[in-house]
C-alpha positions as CSV (number, residue, x, y, z in Angstrom):
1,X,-78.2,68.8,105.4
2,X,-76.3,69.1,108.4
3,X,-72.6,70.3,108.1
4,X,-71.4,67.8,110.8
5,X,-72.0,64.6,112.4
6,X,-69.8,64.1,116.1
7,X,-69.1,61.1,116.9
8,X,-68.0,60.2,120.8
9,X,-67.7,56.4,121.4
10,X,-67.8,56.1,125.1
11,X,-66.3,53.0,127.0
12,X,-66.3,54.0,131.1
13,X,-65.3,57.1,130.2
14,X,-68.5,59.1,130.7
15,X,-66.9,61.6,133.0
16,X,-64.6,62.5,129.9
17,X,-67.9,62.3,127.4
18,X,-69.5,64.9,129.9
19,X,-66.4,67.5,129.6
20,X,-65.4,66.9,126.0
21,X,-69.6,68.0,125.0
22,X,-69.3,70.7,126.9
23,X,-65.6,72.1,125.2
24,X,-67.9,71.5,121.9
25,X,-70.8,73.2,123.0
26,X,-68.8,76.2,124.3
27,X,-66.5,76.7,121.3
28,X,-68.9,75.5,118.4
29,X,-70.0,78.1,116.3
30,X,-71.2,79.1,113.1
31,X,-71.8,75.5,111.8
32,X,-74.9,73.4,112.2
33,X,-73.9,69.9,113.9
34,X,-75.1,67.0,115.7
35,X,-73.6,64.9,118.1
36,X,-74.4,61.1,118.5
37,X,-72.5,59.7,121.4
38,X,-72.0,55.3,121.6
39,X,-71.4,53.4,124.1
40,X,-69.7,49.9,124.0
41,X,-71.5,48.5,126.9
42,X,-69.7,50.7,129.9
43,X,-72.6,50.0,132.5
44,X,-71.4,53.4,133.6
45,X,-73.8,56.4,134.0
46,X,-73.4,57.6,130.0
47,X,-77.0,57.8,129.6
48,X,-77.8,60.4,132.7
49,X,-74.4,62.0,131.4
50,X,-76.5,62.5,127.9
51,X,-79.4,63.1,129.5
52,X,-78.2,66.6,131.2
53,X,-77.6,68.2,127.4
54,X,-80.6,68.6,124.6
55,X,-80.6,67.3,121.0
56,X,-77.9,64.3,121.5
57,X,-78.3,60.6,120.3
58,X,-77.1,57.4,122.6
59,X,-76.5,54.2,121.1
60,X,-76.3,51.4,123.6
61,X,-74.5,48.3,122.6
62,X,-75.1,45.2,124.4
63,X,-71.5,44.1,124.5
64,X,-68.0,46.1,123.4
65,X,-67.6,46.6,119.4
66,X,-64.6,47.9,119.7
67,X,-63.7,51.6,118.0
68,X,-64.1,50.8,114.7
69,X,-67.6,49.0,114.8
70,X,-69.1,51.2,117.2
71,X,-68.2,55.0,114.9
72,X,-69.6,52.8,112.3
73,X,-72.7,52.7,114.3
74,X,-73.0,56.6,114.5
75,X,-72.1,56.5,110.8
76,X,-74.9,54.7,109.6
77,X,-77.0,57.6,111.0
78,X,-74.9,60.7,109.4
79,X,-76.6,62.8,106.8
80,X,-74.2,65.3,107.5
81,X,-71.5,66.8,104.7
82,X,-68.8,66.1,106.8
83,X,-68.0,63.1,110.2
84,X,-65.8,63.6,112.8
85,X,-64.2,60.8,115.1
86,X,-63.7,63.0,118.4
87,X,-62.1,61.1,121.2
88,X,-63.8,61.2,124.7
89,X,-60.5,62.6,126.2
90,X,-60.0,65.8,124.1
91,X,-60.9,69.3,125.0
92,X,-61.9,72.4,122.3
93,X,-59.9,74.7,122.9
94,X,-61.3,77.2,120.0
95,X,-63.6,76.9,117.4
96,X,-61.7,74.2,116.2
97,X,-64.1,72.5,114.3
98,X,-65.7,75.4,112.2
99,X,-61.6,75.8,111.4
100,X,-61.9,72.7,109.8
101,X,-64.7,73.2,108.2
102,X,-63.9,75.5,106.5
103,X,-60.3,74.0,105.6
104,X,-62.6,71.3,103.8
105,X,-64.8,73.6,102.0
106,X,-61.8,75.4,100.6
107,X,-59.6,72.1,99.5
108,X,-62.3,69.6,97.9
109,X,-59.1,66.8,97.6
110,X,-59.0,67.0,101.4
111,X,-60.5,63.7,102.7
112,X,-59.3,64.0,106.5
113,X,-58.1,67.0,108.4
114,X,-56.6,66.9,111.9
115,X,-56.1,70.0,114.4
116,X,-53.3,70.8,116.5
117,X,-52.8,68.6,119.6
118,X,-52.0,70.0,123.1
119,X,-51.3,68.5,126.3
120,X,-53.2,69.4,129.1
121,X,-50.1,71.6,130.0
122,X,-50.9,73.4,126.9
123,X,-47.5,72.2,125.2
124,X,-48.1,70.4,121.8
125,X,-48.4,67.2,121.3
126,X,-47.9,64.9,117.8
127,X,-50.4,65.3,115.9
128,X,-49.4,63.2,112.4
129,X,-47.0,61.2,111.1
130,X,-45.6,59.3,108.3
131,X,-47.1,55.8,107.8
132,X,-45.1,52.7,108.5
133,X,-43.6,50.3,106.8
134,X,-42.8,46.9,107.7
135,X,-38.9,48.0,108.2
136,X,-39.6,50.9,110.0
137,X,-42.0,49.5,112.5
138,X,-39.5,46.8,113.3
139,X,-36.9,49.7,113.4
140,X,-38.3,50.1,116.9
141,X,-38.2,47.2,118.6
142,X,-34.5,45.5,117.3
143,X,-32.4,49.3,117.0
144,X,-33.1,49.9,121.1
145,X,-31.8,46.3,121.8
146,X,-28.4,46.6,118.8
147,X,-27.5,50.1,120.7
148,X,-27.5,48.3,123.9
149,X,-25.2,45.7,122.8
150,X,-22.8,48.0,121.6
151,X,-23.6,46.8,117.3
152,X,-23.6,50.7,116.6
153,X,-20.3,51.6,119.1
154,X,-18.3,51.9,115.6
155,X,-20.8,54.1,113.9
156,X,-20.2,57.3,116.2
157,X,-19.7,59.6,113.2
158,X,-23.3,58.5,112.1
159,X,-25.0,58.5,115.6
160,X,-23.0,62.5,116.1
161,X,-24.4,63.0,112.3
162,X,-28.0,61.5,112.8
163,X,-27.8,63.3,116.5
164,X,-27.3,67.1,114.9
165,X,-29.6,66.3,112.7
166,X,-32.6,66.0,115.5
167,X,-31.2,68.8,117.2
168,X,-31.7,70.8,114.4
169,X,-35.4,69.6,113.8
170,X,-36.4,70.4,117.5
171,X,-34.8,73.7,117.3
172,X,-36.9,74.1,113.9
173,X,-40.2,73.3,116.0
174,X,-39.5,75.2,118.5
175,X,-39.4,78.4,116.2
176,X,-42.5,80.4,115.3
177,X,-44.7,78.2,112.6
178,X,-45.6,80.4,109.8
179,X,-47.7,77.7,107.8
180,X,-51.5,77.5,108.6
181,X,-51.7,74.0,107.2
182,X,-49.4,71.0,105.9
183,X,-50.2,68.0,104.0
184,X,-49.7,65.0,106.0
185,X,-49.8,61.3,106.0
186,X,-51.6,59.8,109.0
187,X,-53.1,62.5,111.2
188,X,-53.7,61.4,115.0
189,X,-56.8,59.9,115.7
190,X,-58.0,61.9,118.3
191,X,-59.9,64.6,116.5
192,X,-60.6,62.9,112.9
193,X,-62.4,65.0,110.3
194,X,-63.3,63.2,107.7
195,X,-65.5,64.0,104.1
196,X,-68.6,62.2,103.8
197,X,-68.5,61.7,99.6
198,X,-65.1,60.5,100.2
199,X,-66.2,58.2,102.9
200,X,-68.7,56.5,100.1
201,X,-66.2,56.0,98.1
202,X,-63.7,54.2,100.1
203,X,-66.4,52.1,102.8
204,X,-66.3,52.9,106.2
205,X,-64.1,51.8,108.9
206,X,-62.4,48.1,108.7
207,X,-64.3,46.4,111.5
208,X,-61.7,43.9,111.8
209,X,-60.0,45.9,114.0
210,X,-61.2,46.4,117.5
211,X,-58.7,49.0,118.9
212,X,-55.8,50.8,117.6
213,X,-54.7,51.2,113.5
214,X,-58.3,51.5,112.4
215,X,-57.6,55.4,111.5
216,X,-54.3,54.6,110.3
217,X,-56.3,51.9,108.2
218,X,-58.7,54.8,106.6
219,X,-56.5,56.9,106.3
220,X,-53.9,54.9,104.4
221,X,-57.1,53.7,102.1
222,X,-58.1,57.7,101.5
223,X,-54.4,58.1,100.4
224,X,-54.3,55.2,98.3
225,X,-57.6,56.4,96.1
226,X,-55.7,59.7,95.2
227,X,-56.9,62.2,98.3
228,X,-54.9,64.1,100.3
229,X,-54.8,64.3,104.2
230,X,-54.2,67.9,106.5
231,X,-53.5,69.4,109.6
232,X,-54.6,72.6,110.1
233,X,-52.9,74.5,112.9
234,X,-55.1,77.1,113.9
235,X,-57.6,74.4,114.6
236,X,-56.7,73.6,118.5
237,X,-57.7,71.0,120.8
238,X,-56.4,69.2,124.4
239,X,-56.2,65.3,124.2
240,X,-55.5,64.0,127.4
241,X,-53.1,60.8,125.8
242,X,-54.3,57.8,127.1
243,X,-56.9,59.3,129.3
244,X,-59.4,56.3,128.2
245,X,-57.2,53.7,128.5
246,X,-55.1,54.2,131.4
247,X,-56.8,51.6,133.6
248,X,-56.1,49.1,130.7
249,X,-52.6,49.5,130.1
250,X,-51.3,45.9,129.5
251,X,-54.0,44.0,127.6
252,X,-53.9,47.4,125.1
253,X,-50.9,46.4,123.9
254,X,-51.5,42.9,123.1
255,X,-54.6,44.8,121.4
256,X,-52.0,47.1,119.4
257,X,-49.9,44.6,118.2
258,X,-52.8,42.3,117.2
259,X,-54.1,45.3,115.4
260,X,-50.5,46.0,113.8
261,X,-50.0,42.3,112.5
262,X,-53.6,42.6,110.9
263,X,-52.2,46.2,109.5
264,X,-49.3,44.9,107.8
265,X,-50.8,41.8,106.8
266,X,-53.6,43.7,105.2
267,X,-51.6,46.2,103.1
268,X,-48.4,44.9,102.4
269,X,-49.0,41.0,102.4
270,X,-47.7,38.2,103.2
271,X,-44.1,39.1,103.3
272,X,-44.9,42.3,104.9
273,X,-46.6,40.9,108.0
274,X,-43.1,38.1,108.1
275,X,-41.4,40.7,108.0
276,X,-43.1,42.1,110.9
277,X,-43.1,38.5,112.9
278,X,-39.7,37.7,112.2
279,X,-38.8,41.3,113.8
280,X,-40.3,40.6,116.8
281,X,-38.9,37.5,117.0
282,X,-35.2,38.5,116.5
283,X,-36.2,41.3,119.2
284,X,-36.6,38.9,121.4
285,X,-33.2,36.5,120.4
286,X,-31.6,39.6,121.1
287,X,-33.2,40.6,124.7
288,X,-32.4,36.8,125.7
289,X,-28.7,37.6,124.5
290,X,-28.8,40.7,126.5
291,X,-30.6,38.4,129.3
292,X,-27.2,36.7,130.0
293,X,-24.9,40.2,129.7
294,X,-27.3,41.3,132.6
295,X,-27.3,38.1,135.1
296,X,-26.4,40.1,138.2
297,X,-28.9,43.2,137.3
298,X,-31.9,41.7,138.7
299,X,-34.1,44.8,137.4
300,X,-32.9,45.0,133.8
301,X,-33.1,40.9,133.0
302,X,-36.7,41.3,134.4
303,X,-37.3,44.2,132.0
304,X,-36.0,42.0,129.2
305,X,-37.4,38.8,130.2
306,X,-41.1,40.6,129.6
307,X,-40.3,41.7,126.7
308,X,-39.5,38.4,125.1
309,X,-42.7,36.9,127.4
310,X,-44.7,39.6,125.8
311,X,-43.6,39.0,121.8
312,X,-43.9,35.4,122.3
313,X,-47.4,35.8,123.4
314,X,-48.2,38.2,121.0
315,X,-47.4,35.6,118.5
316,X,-49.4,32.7,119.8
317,X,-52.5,34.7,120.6
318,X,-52.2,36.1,116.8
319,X,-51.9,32.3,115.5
320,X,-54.4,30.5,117.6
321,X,-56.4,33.1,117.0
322,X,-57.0,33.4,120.4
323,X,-59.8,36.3,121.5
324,X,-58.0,38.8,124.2
């Protein structure tokens, strides 16, 4: 048995594909692995890309999967101990993934492990975080537009309190990190290293979502059966963020909030996913209020105007069910 299954799902990104084998093949040691790279129907040059290294599979689809669908592909075809989700726009920068390895051998509860991200300027990037609720997802959207109406201008002794409180947790990361690993919640995506057993137990990724929240989806479930999730420092790896998705800026977030809704709706219900709705729609009541306190700014009521376009038609393609 093979200690790791790679999989690279590919979508006009073959450039990326080409550098991200090469980081594994220069920093992967000491652990046997395989590397089965799928492509959603790019009609890019992915298979002469595969073609210049030995010993890797291509899966061709005929039309886009999506994320989930396609790992699920190279999943079918792992016999290894361990899978890894590796996006196409992520460099090894060390033996990263022999550093996880060995992580999981040593801490059986571990289902996924994540390394530390870095930007291409070799600061770090997030790497985890907590998963949402319904609350604190609409947190985002409806505090930005009560600040700007001046709701919070009688709070200042809890904005300077809240404000400390940051600075003091950046000064924190800025200092030396002595730990080698931390239990976490939802690591990043990115560079996903996941158990086999545990993947038999809990089913492989939810196929109903095409782009964005299907990690946080699996993870979530591995967390829910009892298993614990890591990041391992010492592990290290570049992800260049957005570096597949760039060209496809605006119809990716109509994806992300589609994928959100089905999220919330999935794990916390009914009321979870109103809850979600009728926070985007008092998002936008509140960017059309700001609308008319900004009549003579030309560029801030256009800002706001697309904000309430975009939730409104985030809505109606969600209901209608229509495909994106």
């Amino acid at each position: 048995m093979l200690d790791l299954t790679i999989s690279i799902v590919n979508y006009k990104s073959s450039d990326l594909v080409r550098n991200c084998i090469n980081s594994i093949l220069k920093y992967t040691n000491e652990i046997s692995y395989e590397i089965i790279v799928v492509d959603n129907c790019s009609n890019d040059n992915i298979k002469n890309v595969v073609d210049e290294f030995e010993n890797i599979k291509l899966i061709v689809n005929n039309k886009n999967l999506g994320f989930s669908a396609a790992n699920n592909l190279a999943l079918e075809q792992c016999h290894a101990k361990y899978f890894l989700l590796l996006n196409p726009d992520t460099l090894l920068l060390n033996n990263a993934l022999k550093i996880l390895f060995n992580f999981m051998e040593n801490h059986p509860k571990c289902a996924v492990s994540c390394p530390q991200l870095f930007f291409p300027n070799g600061t770090e990037q997030k790497s985890y975080s907590d998963f949402r609720t319904p609350l604190s997802r609409i947190k985002w959207d409806i505090y930005p537009m009560l600040n700007r109406l001046g709701i919070f201008y009688f709070f200042k002794y809890f904005n300077k309190s809240k404000s400390n409180k940051l600075e003091k947790k950046v000064n924190n990361e800025l200092k030396p990190r002595k730990e080698k690993f931390k239990i976490v919640e939802r690591p990043r995506g990115a560079c996903f290293f996941v158990r086999k057993s545990h993947i038999d137990l809990v089913g492989p990724m939810d196929e109903r979502f095409f782009m964005y929240c299907e990690e946080v989806d699996w993870a979530f479930r591995f967390f829910k059966y009892g298993f614990k999730n890591y990041i391992c420092f010492k592990a290290k790896v570049e992800h260049i963020w957005g570096g597949t998705s760039k060209n496809y800026d605006s119809i990716l977030k109509l994806v992300q909030i589609q994928s959100e809704y089905k999220y919330f709706r999935k794990h916390y219900g009914f009321i979870g996913f109103s809850i979600i709705v009728i926070g985007n729609l008092f998002s936008s009541i509140l960017a059309t209020i700001l609308i008319f306190f900004n009549l003579f700014n030309k560029d801030e009521k256009n800002i706001l105007l697309s904000k309430v376009k975009f939730h409104i038609k985030c809505s109606y393609i969600y209901f209608l069910k229509i495909r994106i």
